[in-house]
MITOR-786639 format. One line per 2 residues: number of its first residue (from 1); for each residue x, y, z of N, C-alpha, C, O. Coordinates in pm, 1 decimal. Layout:
% residues N
NUM> X,Y,Z,X,Y,Z,X,Y,Z,X,Y,Z; ...
//
This chain:
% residues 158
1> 765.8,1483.0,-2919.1,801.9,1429.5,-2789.3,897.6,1311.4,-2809.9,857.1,1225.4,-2888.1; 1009.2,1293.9,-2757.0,1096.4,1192.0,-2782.8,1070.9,1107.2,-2693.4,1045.6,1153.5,-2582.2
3> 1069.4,996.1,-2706.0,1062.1,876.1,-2630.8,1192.0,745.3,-2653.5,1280.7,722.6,-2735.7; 1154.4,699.6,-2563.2,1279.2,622.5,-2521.5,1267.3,467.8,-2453.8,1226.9,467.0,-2337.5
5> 1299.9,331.1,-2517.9,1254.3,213.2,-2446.3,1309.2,199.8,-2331.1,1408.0,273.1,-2325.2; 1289.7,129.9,-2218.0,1356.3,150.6,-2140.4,1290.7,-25.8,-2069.8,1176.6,-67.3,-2090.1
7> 1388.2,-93.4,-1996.9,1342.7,-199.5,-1918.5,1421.3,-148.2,-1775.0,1506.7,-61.5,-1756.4; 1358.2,-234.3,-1691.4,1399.1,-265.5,-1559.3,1311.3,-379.1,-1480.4,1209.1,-425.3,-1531.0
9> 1369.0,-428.2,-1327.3,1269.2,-491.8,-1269.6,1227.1,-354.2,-1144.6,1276.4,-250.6,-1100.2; 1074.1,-459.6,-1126.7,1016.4,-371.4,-1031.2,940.8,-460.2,-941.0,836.0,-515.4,-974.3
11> 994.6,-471.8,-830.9,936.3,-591.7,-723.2,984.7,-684.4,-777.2,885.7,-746.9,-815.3; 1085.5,-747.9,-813.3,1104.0,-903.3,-850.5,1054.4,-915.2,-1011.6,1062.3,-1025.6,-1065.5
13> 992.0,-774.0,-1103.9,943.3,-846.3,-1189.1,973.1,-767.8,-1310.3,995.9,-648.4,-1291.0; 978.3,-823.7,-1465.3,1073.0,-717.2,-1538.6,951.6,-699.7,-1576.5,852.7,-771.0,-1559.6
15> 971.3,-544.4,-1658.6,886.1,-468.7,-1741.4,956.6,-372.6,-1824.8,1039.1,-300.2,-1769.1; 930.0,-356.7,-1992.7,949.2,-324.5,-2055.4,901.9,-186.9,-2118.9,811.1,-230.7,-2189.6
17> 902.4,-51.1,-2141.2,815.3,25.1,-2160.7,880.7,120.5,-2276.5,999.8,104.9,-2303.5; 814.9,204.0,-2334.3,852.8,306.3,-2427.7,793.5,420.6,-2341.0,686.1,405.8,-2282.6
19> 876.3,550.9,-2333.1,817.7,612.5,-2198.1,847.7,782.3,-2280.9,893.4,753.2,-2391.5; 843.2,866.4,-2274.6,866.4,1004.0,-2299.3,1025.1,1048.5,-2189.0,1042.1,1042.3,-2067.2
21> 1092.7,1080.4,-2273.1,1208.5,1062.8,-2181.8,1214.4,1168.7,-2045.8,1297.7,1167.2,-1955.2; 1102.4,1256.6,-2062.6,1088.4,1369.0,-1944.3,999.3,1305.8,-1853.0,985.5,1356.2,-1741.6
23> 925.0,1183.3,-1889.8,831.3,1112.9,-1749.8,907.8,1077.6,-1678.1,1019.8,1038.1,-1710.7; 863.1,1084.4,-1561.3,910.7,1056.4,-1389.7,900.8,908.2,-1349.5,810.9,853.5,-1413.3
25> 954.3,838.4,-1277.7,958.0,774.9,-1231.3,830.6,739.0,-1171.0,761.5,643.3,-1205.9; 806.2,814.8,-1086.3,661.6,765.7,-960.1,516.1,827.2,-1072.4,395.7,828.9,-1046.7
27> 604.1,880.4,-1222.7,393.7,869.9,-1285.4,426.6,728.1,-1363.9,344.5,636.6,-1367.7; 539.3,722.2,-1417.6,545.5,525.4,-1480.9,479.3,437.5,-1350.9,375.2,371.9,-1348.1
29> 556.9,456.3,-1269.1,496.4,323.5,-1149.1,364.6,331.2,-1154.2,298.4,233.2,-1188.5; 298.4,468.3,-1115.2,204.9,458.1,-1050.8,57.2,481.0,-1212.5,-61.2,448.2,-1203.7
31> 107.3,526.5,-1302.4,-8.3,545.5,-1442.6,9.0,443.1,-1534.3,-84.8,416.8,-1609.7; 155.8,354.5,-1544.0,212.6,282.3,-1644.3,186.8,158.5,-1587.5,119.4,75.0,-1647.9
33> 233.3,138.3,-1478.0,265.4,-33.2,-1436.8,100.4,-1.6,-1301.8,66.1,-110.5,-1255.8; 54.2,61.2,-1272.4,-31.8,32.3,-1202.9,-12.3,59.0,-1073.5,-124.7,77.2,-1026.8
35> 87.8,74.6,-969.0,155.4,12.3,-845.2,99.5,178.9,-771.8,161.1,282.5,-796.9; 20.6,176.6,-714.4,-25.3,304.1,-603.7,42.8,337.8,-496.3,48.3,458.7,-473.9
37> 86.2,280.2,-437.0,134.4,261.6,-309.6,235.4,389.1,-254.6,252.7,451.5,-149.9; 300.0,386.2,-417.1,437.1,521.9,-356.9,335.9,592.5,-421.1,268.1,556.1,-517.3
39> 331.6,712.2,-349.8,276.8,842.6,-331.1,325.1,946.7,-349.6,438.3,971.0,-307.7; 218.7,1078.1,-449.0,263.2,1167.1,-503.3,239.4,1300.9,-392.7,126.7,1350.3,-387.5
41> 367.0,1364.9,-292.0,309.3,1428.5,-232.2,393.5,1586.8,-241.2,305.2,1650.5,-298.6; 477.7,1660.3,-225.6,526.2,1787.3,-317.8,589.7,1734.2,-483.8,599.9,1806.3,-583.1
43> 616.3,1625.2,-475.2,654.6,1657.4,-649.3,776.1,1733.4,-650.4,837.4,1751.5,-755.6; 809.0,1771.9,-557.7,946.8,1860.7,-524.5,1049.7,1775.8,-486.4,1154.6,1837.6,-468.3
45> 1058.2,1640.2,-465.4,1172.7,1567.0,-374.5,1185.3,1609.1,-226.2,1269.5,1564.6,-148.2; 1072.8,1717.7,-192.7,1103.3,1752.1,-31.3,1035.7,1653.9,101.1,1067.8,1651.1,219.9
47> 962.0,1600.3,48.5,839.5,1524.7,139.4,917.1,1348.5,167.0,945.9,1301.6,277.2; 936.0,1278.7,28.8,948.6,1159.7,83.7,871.9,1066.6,66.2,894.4,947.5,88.0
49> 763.8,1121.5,20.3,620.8,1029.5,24.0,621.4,914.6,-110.4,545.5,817.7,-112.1; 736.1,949.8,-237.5,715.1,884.7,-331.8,876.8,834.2,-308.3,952.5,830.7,-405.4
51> 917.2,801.0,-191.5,1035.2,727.6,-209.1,1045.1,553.1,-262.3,958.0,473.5,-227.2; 1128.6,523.3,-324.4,1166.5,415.1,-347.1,1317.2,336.8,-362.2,1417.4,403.3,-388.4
53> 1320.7,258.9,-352.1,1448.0,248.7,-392.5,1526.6,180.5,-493.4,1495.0,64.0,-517.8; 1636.0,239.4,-564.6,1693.5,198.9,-666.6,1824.4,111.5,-670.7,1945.2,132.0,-658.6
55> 1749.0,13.2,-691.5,1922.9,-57.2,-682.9,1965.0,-79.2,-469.4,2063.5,-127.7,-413.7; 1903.7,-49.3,-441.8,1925.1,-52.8,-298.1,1884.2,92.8,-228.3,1843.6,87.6,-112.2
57> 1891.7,203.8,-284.3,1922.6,312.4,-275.2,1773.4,416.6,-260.4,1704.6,442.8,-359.1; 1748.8,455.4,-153.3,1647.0,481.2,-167.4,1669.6,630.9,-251.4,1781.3,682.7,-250.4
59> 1545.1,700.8,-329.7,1532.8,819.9,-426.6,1383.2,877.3,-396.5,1299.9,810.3,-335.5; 1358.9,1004.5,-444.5,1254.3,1069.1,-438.3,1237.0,1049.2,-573.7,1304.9,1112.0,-654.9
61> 1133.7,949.6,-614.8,1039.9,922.8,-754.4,989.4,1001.3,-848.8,974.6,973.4,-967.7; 963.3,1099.6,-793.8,900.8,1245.8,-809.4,970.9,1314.3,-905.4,930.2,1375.7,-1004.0
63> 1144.7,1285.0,-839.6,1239.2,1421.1,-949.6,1291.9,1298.3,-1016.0,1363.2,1345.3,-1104.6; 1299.5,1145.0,-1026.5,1413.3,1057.2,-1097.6,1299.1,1065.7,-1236.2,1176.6,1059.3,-1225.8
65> 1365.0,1079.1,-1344.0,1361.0,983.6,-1476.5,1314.7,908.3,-1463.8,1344.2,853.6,-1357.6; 1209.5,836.9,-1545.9,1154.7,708.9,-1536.5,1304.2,638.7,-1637.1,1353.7,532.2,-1600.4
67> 1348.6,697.5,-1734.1,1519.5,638.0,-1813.0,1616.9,608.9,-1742.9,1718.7,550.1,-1779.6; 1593.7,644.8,-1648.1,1718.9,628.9,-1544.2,1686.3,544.9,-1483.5,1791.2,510.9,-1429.0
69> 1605.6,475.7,-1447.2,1534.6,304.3,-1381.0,1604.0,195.0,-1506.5,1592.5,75.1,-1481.0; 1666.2,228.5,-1623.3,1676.5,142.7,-1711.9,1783.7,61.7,-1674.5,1895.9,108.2,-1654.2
71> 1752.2,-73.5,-1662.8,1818.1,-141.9,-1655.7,1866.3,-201.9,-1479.3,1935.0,-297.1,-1442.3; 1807.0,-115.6,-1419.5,1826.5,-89.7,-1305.9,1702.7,-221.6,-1187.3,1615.2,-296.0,-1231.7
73> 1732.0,-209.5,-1083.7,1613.6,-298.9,-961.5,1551.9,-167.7,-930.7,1626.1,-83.4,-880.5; 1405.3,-131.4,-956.6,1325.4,-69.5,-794.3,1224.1,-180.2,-769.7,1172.5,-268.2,-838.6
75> 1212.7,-116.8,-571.1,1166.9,-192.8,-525.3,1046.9,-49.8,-448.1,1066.7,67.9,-418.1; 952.4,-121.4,-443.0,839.6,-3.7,-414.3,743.2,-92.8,-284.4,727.9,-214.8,-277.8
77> 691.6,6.0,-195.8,610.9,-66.2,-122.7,567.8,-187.1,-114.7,608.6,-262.5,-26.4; 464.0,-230.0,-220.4,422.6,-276.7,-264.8,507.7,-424.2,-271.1,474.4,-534.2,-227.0
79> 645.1,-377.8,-352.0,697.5,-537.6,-306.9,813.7,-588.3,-191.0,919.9,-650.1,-198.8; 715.9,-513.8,-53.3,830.5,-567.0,61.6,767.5,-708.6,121.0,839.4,-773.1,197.3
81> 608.5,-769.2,81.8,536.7,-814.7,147.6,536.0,-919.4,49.3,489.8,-914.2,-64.7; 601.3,-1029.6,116.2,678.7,-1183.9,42.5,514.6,-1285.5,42.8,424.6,-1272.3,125.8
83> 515.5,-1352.0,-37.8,420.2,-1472.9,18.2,387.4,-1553.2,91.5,299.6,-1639.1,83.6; 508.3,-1510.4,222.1,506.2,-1545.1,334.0,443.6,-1461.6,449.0,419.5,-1507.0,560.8
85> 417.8,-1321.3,404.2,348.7,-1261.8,495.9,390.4,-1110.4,472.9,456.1,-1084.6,372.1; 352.2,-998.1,570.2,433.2,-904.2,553.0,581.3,-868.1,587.7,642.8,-941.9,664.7
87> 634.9,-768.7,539.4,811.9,-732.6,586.7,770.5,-740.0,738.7,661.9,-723.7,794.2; 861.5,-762.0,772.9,890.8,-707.4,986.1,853.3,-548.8,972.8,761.0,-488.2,1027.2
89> 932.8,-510.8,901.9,865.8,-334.6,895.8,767.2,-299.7,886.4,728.2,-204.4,953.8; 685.0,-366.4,795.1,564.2,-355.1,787.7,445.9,-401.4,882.1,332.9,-357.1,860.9
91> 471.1,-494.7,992.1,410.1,-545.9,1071.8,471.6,-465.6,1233.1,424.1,-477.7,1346.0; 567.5,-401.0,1196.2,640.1,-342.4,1316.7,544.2,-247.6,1337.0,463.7,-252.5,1430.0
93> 550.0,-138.8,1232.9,478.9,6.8,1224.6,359.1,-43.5,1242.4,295.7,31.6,1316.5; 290.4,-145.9,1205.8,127.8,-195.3,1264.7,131.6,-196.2,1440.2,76.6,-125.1,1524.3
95> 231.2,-321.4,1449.0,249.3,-355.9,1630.1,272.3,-183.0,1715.5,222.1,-147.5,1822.2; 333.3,-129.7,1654.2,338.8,17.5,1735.1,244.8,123.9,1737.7,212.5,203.6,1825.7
97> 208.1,105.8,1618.5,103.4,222.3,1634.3,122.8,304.8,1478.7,37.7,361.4,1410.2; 262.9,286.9,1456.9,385.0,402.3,1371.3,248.2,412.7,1245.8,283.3,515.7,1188.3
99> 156.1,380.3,1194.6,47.4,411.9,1087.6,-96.2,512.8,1097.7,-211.4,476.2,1120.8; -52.8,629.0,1075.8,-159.5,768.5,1122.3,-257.2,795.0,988.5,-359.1,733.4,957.4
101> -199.5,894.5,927.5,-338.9,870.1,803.8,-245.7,785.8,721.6,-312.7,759.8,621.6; -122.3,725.9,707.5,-58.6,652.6,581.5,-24.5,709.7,476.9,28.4,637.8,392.1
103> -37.4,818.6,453.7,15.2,869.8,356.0,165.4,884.6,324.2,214.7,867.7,212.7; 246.5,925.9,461.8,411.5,898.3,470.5,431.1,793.5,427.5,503.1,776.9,329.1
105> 358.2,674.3,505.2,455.2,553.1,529.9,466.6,503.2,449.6,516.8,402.6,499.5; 459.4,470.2,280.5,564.5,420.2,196.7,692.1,424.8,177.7,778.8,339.4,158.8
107> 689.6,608.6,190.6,791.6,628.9,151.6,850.2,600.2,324.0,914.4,496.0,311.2; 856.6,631.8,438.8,904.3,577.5,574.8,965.4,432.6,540.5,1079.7,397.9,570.2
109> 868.4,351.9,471.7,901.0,200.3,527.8,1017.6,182.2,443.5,1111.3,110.3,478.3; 1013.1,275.8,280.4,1157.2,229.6,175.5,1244.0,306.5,287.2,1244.6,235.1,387.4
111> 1272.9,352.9,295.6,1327.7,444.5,348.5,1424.5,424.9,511.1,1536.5,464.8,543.3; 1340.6,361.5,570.5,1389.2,237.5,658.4,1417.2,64.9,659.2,1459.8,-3.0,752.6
113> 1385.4,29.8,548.6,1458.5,-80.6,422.5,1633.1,-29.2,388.5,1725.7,-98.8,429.9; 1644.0,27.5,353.6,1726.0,79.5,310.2,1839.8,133.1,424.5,1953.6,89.9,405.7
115> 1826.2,195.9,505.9,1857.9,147.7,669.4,1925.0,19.0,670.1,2040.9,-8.7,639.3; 1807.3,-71.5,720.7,1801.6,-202.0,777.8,1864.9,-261.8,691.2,1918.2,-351.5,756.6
117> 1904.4,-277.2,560.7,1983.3,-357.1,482.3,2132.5,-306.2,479.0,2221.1,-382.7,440.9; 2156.6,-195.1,513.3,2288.7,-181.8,539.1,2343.0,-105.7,619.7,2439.9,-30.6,608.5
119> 2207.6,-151.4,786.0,2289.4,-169.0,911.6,2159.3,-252.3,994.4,2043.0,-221.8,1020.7; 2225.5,-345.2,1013.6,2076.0,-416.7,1083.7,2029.3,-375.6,1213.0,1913.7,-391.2,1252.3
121> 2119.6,-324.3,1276.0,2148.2,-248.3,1416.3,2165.1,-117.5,1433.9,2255.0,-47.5,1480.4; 2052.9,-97.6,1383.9,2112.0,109.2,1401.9,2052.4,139.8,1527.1,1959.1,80.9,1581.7
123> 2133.6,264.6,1576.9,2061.4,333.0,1692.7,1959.4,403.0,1671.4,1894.6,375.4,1570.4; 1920.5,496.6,1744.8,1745.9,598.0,1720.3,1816.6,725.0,1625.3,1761.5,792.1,1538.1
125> 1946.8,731.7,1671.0,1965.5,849.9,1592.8,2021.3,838.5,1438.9,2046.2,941.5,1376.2; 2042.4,689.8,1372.5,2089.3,701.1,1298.9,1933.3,591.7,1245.7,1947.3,527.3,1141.8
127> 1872.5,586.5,1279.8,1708.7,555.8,1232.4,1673.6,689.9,1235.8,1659.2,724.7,1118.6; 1655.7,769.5,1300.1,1641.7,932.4,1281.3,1675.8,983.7,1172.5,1591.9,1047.7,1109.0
129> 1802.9,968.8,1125.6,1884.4,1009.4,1025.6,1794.5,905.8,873.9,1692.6,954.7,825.1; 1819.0,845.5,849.6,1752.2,754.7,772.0,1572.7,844.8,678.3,1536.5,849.7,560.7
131> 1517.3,892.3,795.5,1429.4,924.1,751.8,1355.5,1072.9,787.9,1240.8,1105.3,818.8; 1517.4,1165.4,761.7,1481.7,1271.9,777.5,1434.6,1356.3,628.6,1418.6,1478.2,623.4
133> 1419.0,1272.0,524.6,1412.2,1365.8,431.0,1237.5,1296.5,398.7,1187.4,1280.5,287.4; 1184.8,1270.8,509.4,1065.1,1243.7,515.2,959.3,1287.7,561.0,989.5,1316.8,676.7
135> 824.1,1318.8,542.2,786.8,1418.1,677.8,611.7,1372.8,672.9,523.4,1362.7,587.7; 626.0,1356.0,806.1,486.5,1293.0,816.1,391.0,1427.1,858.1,443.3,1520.8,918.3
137> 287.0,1428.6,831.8,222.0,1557.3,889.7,142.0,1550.0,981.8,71.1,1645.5,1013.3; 137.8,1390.6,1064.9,29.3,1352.3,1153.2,172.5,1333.8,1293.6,168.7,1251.7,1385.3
139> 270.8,1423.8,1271.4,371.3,1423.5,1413.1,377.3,1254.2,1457.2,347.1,1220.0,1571.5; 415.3,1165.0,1363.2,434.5,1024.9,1429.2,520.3,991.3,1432.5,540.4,872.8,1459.0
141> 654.3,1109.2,1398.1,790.9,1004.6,1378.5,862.6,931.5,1515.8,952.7,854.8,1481.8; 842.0,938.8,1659.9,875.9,891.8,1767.0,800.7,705.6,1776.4,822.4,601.1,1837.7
143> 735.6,742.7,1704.6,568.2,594.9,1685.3,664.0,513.2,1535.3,676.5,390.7,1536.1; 710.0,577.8,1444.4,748.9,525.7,1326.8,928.8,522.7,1415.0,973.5,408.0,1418.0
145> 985.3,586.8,1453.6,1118.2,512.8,1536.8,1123.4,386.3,1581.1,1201.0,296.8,1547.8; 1014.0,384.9,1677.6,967.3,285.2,1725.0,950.3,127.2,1693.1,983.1,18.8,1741.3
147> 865.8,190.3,1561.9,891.0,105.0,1426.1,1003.8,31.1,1362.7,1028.0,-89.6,1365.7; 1063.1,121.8,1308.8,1186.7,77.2,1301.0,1285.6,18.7,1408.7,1335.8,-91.9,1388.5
149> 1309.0,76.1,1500.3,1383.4,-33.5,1648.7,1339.9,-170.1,1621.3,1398.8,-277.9,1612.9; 1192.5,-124.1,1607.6,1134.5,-311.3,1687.1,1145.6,-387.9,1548.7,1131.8,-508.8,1567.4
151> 1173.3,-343.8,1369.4,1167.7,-406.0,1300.6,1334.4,-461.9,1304.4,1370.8,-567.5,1252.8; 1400.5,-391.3,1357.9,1578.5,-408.7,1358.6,1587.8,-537.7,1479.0,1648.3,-641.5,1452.2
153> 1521.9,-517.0,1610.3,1506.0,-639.1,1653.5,1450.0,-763.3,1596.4,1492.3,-877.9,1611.8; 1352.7,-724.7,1531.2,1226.9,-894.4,1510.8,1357.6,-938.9,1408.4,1390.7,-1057.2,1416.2
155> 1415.8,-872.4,1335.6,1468.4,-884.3,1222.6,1605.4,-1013.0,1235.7,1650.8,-1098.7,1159.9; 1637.6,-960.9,1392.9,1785.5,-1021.9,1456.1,1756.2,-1176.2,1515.9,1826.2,-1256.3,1577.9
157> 1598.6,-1178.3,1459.7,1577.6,-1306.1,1554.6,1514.9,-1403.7,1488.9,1449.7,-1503.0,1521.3; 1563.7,-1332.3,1347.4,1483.6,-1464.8,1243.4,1624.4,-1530.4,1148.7,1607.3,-1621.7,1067.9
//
């Protein structure tokens, strides 16, 4: 089995690893560094559930290389929620409702991060767009829109 060192940060924080160069991304996060939060749900890149984002960019965890994080920023659930409290997103999708069994919404909230950082003002349809390669199975995406709107507002007023 060939293996391969590899660093990056993850939430603000570096970590160093020797990894098998065919491990995934979302089994390092989630077997290597500990971090649960992004979720393993087809393993196919079709669902969304193990999104994160790289470098700004959100990815399905599932199909990336954990080698290909080298050198690189991800940012995972886990670190949207500052020591000041939670993200607006994260307190949005609470204030609305947008949280059904939770299993989507990691990958929803990177996913609308990623949005919101490079357009602070989107409309419904291009928040629509944002998180179509996502799929909740509890029918909440009108409740998680929602979400997102009101996190694009709170957002404009801080």
């Amino acid at each position: 089995m060939v293996k391969r060192k590899i660093q990056f940060t993850i939430n603000g924080r570096q970590v160093r690893l020797t990894v098998p160069v065919q491990r995934t991304l979302l089994e390092v996060i989630r077997e290597s560094i500990g971090l649960t939060g992004t979720k393993e749900g087809c393993n196919q890149g079709e669902c969304g559930a193990c999104t994160v984002l790289i470098n700004g960019v959100p990815v399905p965890s599932c199909c990336t290389l954990a080698v290909e994080a080298d050198g690189r920023r991800v940012l995972t659930v886990e670190g949207l929620q500052t020591e000041s409290g939670l993200h607006p997103l994260q307190q949005a999708f609470i204030d609305v409702g947008a949280v059904q069994c939770g299993f989507c919404t990691p990958g929803m909230l990177m996913s609308a991060k990623a949005l919101l950082d490079g357009n602070p003002n989107p409309t419904e349809e291009e928040a629509r767009a944002a998180i179509e390669g996502n799929i909740c199975r509890c029918t909440g995406y009108d409740r998680i829109i929602d979400g997102i709107m009101k996190a694009a507002e709170d957002m404009k007023d801080r």
